[in-house]
PAVEXLUM-976259 format. One record per residue: z, y, x of N, C-alpha, C in turn. Coordinates in steps of 0.02 Angstrom, whole numbers, plus 50000, padded with zeros to 5 digits. Layout:
// PAVEXLUM-976259
ZYXZYXZYX;...
//
This chain:
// PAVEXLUM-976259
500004994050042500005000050000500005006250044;499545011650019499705017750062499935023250040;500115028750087500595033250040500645035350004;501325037049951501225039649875500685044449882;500215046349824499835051249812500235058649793;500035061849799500215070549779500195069749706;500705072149662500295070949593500385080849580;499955082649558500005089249535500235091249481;500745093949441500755094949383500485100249350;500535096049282499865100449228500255109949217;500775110849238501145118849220500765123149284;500485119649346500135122349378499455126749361;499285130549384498705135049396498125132549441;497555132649450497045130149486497285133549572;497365139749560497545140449627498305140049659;498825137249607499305136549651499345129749659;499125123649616498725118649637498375116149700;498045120349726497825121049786497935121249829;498775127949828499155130249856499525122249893;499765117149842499865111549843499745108949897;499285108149858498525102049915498495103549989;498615109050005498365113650069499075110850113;499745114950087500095115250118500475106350133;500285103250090500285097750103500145092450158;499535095550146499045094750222499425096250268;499465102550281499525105850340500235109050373;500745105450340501355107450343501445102850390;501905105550445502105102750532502855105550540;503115102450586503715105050615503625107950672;503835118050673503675119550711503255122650684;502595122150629502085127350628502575133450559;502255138150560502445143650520501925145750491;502085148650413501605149750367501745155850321;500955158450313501335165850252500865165450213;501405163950143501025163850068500955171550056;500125174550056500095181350024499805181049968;500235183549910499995181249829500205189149800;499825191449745500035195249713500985196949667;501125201349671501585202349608501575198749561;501995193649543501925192649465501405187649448;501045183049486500795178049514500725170049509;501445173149516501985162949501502145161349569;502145165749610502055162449699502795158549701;503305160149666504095155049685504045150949650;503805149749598503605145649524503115139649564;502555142549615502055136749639502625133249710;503075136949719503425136249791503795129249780;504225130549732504685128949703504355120849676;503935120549639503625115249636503435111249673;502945114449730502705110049800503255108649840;503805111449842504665108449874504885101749832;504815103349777505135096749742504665091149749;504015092249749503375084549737503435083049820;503725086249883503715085049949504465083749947;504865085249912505645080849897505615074649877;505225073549807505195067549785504795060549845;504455063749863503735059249915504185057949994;504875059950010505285060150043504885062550123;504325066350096504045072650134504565078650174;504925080450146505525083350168506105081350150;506675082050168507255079650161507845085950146;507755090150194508295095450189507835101350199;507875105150145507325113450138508215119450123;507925122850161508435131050156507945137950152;508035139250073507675143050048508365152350062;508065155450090508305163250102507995166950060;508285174050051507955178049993508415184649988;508315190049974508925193949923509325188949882;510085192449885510535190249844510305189549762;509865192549752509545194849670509325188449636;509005185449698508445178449693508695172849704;509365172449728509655165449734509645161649675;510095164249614510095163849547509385161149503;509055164949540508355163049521507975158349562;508085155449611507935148949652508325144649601;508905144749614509145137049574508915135249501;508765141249460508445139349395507685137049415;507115139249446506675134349480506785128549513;507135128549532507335118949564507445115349511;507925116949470508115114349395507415114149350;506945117149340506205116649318505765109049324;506015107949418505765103449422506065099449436;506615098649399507165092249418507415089649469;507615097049503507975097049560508725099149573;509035098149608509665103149613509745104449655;509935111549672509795117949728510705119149734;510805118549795511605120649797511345129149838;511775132949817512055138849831512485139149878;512255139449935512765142250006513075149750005;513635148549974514005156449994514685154150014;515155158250020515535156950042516075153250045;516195150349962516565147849966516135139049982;515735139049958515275131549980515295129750042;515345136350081514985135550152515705133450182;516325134750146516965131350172517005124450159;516725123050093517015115050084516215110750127;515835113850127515335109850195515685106550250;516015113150279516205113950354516875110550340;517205106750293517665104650283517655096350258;516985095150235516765089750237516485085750294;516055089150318515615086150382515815091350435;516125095950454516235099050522515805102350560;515925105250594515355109750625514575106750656;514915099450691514225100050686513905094950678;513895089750611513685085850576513345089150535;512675084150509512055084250465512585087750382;512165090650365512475092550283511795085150245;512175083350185511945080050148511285081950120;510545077450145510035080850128509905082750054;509485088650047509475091749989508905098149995;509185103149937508895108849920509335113449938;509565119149971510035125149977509625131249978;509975134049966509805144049949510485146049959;510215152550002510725157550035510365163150017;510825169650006510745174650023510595176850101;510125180450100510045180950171510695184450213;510705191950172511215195250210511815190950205;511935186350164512535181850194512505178950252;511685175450245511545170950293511565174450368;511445179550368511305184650443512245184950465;512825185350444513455185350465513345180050534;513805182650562513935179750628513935170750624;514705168550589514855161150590514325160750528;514045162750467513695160350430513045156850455;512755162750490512175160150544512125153250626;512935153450639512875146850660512825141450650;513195142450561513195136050537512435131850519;512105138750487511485136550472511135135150505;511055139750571510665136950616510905130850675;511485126950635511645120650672511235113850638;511005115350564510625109950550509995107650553;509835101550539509175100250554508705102850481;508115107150458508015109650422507155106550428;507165102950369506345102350378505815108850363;506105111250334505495119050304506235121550295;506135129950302506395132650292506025139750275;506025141550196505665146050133506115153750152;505495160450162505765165050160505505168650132;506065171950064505945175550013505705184350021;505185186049994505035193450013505275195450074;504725192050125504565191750203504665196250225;504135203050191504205209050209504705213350229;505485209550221505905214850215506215212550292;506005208150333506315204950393506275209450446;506825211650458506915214350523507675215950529;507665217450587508435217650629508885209350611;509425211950595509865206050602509435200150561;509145200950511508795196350490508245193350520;507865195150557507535195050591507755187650645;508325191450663508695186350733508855179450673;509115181550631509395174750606508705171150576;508015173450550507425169150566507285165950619;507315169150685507035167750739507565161150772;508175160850755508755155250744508635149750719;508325149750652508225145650629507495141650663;507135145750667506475144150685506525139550739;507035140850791507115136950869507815129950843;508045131350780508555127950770508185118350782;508615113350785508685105950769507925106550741;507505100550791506875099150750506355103750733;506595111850760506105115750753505595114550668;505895115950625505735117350551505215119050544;504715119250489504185122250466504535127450443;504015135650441504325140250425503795141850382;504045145650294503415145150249503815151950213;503405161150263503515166150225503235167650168;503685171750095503365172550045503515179650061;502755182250011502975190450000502115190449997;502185198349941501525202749886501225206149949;501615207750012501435215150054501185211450101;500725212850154500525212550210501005214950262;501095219950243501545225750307502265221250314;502405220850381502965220950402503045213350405;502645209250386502945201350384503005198950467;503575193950474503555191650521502775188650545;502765186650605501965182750636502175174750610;501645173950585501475165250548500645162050597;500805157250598500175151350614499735152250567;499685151150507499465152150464499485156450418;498995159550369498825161750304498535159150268;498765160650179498695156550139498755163250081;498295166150074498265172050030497585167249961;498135168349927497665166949861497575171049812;497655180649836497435186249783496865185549755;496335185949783495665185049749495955178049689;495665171449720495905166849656496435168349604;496965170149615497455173249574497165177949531;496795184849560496975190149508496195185949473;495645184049480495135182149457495185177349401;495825172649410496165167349353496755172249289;497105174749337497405179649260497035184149228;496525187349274495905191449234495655187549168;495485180949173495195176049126495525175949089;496495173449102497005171449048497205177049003;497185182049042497675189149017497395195949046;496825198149026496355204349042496945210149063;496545213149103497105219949139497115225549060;496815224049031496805228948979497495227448938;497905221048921498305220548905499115224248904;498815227748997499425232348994498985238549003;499485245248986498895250748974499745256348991;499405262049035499775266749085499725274749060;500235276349024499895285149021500455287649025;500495295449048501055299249054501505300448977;501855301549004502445303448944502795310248962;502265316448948502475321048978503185326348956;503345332148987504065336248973503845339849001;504585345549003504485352549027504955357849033;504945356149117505745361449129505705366849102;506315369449065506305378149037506275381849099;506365387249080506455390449148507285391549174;507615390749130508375387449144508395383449219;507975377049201508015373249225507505372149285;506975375449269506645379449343507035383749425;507615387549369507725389849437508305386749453;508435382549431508945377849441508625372249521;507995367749486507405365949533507375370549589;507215376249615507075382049660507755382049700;508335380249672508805381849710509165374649754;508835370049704508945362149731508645361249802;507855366349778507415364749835507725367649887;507815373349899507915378649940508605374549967;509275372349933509905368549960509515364250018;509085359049981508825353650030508735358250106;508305362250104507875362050147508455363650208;509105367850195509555370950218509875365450253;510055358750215510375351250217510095348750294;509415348450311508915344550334508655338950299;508175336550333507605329350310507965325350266;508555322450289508825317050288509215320550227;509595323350209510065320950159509465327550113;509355331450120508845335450075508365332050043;508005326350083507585321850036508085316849975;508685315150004508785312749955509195316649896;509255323349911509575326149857508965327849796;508545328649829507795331549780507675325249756;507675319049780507355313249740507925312249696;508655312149721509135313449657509205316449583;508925323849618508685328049558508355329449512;507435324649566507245323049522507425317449461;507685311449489507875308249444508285310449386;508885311849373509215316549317509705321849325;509895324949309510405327749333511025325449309;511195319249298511755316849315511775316649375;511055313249425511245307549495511335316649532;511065321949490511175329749547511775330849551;512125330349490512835331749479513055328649531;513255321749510513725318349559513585320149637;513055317849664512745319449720513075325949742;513205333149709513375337649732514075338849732;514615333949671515055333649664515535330049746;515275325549773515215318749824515205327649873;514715330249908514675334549949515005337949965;515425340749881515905346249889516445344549907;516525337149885517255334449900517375331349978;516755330649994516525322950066516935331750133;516515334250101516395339450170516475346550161;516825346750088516895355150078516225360350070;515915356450057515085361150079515245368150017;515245372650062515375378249995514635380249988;514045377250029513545381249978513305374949923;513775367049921513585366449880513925366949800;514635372049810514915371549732514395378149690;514265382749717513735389649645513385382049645;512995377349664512515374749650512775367949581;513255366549606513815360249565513915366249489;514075372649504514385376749462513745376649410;513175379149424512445379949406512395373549350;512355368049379512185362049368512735362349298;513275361249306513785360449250513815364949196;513305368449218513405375849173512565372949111;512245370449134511585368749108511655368749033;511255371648996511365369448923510775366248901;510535362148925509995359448910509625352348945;509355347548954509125340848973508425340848970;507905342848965507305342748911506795334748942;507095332948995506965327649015507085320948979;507835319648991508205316948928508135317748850;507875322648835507805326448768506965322848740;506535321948777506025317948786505845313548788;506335308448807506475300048805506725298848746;507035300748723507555301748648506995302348604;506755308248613506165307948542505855302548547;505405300248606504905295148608505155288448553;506045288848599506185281548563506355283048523;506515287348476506445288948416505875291148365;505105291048398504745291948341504335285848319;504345286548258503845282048230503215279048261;503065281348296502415278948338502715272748405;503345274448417503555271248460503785265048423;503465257448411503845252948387504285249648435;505125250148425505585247948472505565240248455;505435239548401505465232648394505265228648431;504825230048491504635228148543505135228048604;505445226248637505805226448677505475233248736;506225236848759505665242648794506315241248852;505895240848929506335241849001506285248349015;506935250749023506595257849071506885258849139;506835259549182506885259949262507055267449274;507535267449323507835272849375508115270049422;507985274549489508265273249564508995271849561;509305276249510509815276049553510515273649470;511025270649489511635272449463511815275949415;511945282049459512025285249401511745287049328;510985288649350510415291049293510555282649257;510735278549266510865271149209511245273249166;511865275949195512525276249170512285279349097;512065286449131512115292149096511455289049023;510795287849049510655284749002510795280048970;510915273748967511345271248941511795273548876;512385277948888512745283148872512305287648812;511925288948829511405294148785510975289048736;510825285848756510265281948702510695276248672;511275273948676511575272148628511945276048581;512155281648611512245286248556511855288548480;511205286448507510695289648461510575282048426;511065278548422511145271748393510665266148412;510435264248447509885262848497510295254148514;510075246048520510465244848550510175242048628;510695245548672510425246748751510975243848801;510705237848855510895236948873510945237948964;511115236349017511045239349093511155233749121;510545233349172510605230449223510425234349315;510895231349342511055234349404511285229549451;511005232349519511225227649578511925226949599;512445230549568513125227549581513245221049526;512915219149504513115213249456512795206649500;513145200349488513095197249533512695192249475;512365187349497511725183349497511935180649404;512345179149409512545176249315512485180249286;512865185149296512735192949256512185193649243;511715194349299511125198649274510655195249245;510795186549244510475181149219510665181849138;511195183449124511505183649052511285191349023;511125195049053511065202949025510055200148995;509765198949059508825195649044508875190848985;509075187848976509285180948932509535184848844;509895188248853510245192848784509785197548759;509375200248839508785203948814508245202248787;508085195848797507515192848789507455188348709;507995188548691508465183448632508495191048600;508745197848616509015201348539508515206148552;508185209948616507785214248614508075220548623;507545228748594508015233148604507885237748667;508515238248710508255243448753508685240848815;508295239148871508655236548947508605244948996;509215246349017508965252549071509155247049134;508905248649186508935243449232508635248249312;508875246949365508865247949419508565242749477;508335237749452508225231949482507325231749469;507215232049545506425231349534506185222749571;506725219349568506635211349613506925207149575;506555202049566507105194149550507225194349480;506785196949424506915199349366506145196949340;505905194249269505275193449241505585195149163;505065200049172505205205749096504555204349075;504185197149065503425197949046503485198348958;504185198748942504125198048871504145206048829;504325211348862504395218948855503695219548825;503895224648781503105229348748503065235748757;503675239148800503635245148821503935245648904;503645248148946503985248149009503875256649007;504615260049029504605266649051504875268249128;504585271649169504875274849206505075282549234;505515283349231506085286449209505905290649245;506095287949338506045293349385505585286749432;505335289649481504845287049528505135286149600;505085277249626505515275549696505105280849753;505305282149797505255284849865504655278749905;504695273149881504305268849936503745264149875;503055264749896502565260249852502825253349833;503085250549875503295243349864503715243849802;504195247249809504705247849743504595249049697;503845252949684503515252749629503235248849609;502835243949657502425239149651502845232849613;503275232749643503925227849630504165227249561;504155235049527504405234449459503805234949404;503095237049438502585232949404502555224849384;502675221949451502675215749442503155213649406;503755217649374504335213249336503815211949260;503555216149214503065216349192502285211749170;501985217449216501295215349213501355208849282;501425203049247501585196249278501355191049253;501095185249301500925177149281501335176949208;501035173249150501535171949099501645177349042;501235182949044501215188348995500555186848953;500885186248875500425185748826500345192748787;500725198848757500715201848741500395208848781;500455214648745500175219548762500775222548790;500685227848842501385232348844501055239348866;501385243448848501215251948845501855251648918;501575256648953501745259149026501775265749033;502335269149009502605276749032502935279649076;502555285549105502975288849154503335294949141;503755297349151503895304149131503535309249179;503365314549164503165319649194503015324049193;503395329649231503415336049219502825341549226;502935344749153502235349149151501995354849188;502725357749214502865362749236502795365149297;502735357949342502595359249428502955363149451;503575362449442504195366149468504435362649530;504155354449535504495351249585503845348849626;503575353249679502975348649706503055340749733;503425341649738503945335049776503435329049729;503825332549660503635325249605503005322149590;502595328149599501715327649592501455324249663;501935322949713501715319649780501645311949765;502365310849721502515303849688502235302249634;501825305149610501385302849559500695302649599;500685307249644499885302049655499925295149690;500625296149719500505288549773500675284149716;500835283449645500925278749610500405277349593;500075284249569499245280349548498615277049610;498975277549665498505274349723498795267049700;499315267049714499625259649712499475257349674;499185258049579498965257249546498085252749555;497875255849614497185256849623497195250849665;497655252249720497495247549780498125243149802;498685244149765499025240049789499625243949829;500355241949848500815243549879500445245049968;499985241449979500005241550073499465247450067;499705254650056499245259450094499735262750135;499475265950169499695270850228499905275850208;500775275850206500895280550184501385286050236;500885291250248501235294750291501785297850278;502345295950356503075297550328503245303850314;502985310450331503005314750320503015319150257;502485314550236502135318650172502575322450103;503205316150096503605318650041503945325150085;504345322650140504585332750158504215338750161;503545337250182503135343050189503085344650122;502995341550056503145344550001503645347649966;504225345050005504825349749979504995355350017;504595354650069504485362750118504195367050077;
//
């Protein structure tokens, strides 16, 4: 008899199918590989599968899948898909390991997922890199460098020298692989067929600072520029976002460091009688044209602007719920899950490790500082697995009070065009708030 056959399953796609077949082939100990797949794709969905049919075929034995903390949660519900079970290395696991088998005995072969930044800790990283690891899966590649970096390059030289198999949407920044294995073309050419780009559809949702709130803007700007680069860019992207994240932000300054030119500005701010930003979101989801009955996400950078919305649009009897990166992997599994079951209104901060393909309204609120982060919360969205239509709003100001903001709206609509990997010069947002 000769060796089991590959069997492919039918939940597969023609090209992650492939994806299969290939890496099957060509998977070595010692070689390294980078899956480049679109946003929203299925690329952990095809991963996740070809781990378990190379589990079952006793093709691999022990796989250690890394990632953001966001995605762990979401690894083990893919292992479970395919009738696997994925243990979670954190900390307290990683005690009863080292308490079972000792420092430096085999761990019981299997499936594990770590957080990376756990995984990068000093003793966390010895431990891991004491086992023998047949493949070892790295989640949104792109983000590898520094300490993470070292704790790849650990693993990579670790016991048996591992197959190494990077995932990630971006080109830029991935570690160096043996191989590529980009299946965008087949990808976007197969969801084109299943689910036409017309399905999701992008227009402004415009507003309009008073002049209240203009020279309010003028004086934000002018603070920054006084600040320098560094904390001035982020007070203006603060501001832009709401003036809650200005408030606090200036509140934090006055208290951190006494800054007396920033209380007239804290004073200004508190004194505001007006939102027209906020005042704008409110109508939308309040008019008749807007059917909420559709589930609607809306996105902001930061914290605060959640809070505060949040706060505001349940007021207006709305029911709205928040998700945010201080909530740890159940949480935010139970907030997607409640949303997806009652509907309504998610404000959310999380542009990773999240599939919102069931939303009929996506808004964004305020606009990230970096393409990827936009790209990222496209893909929560417009993703593998979307049957419906969804309307895509931005807010935006009519008034051009903030050149800053009109910088971040064109690089959204490039990214739109071409994707997160353009060249984006670092300069460009300060020279606009100059």
């Amino acid at each position: 008899m000769g060796e089991p056959q590959i069997r492919v399953d039918s939940r597969f796609t023609p090209y992650q199918a492939a994806f299969l077949r290939r890496f099957a082939e060509i998977m070595a100990p010692g070689r390294s590989f980078l899956l480049l797949a679109p946003v929203g794709s299925g690329k952990s969905f095809a991963v996740a599968g070809t781990v378990a049919e190379l589990l079952r075929l006793d093709r691999l034995r022990r796989v250690l899948v890394l990632g953001p903390a966001a995605l762990t949660a979401q690894w083990a519900v893919l292992a479970g898909k395919w009738d696997q079970r994925l243990v979670t290395v954190d900390a307290r696991c990683l005690r009863v390991l080292l308490q079972d088998v000792g420092d430096s005995s085999e761990w019981d072969p299997g499936w594990y997922a770590a957080s990376i930044d756990f995984a990068k800790r000093p003793d966390v990283r010895d431990a891991l890199c004491s086992q023998h690891w047949d493949l070892v899966v790295v989640d949104e590649a792109h983000r590898i460098s520094g300490q993470r970096a070292s704790l790849v390059e650990g693993l990579r030289r670790g016991p048996g020298e591992p197959g190494m198999l990077f995932l990630t949407s971006f080109s830029e920044g991935t570690p160096p692989a043996d191989d590529l294995i980009d299946w965008s073309a087949d990808a976007a050419a197969y969801l084109a067929s299943r689910a036409p780009r017309a399905a999701v559809s992008r227009a402004d949702l415009p507003w309009h600072r008073n002049e209240e709130e203009q020279a309010l803007a003028r004086r934000v700007i002018e603070y920054a520029k006084a600040v320098g680069e560094q904390a001035g860019m982020m007070l203006v992207h603060r501001a832009s976002s709401s003036i809650a994240a200005l408030e606090k932000t200036l509140a934090r300054q006055a208290a951190l460091d006494g800054a007396s030119e920033a209380e007239p500005l804290l004073e200004q701010v508190e004194e505001l009688g007006v939102d027209s930003k906020l005042s704008r979101l409110r109508e939308w989801l309040g008019s008749s044209e807007t059917p909420t009955s559709a589930p609607v996400v809306i996105y902001t950078e930061y914290r605060d602007t959640l809070d505060y919305l949040v706060a505001n649009v349940a007021d207006d009897g709305h029911s709205c719920m928040a998700l945010h990166g201080g909530m740890d992997p159940l949480e935010r599994s139970s907030v997607v899950d409640e949303f997806r079951r009652s509907g309504g209104i998610l404000v959310t901060t999380a542009a990773e490790g999240v599939s919102l393909s069931f939303v009929g309204h996506a808004v964004h609120y305020d606009l990230p500082l970096q393409p990827v982060t936009y790209a990222q919360r496209i893909g929560r969205y417009d993703r593998f697995g979307r049957t419906a239509p969804c309307s895509v709003w931005i807010l935006r100001d009519e008034s051009g009070a903030v050149p800053f903001e009109e910088v971040l709206h064109r690089i959204v609509d490039k990214v739109e065009v071409i994707g997160a990997n353009l060249d984006l010069d670092e300069g460009l947002l300060w020279r606009a708030v100059e």
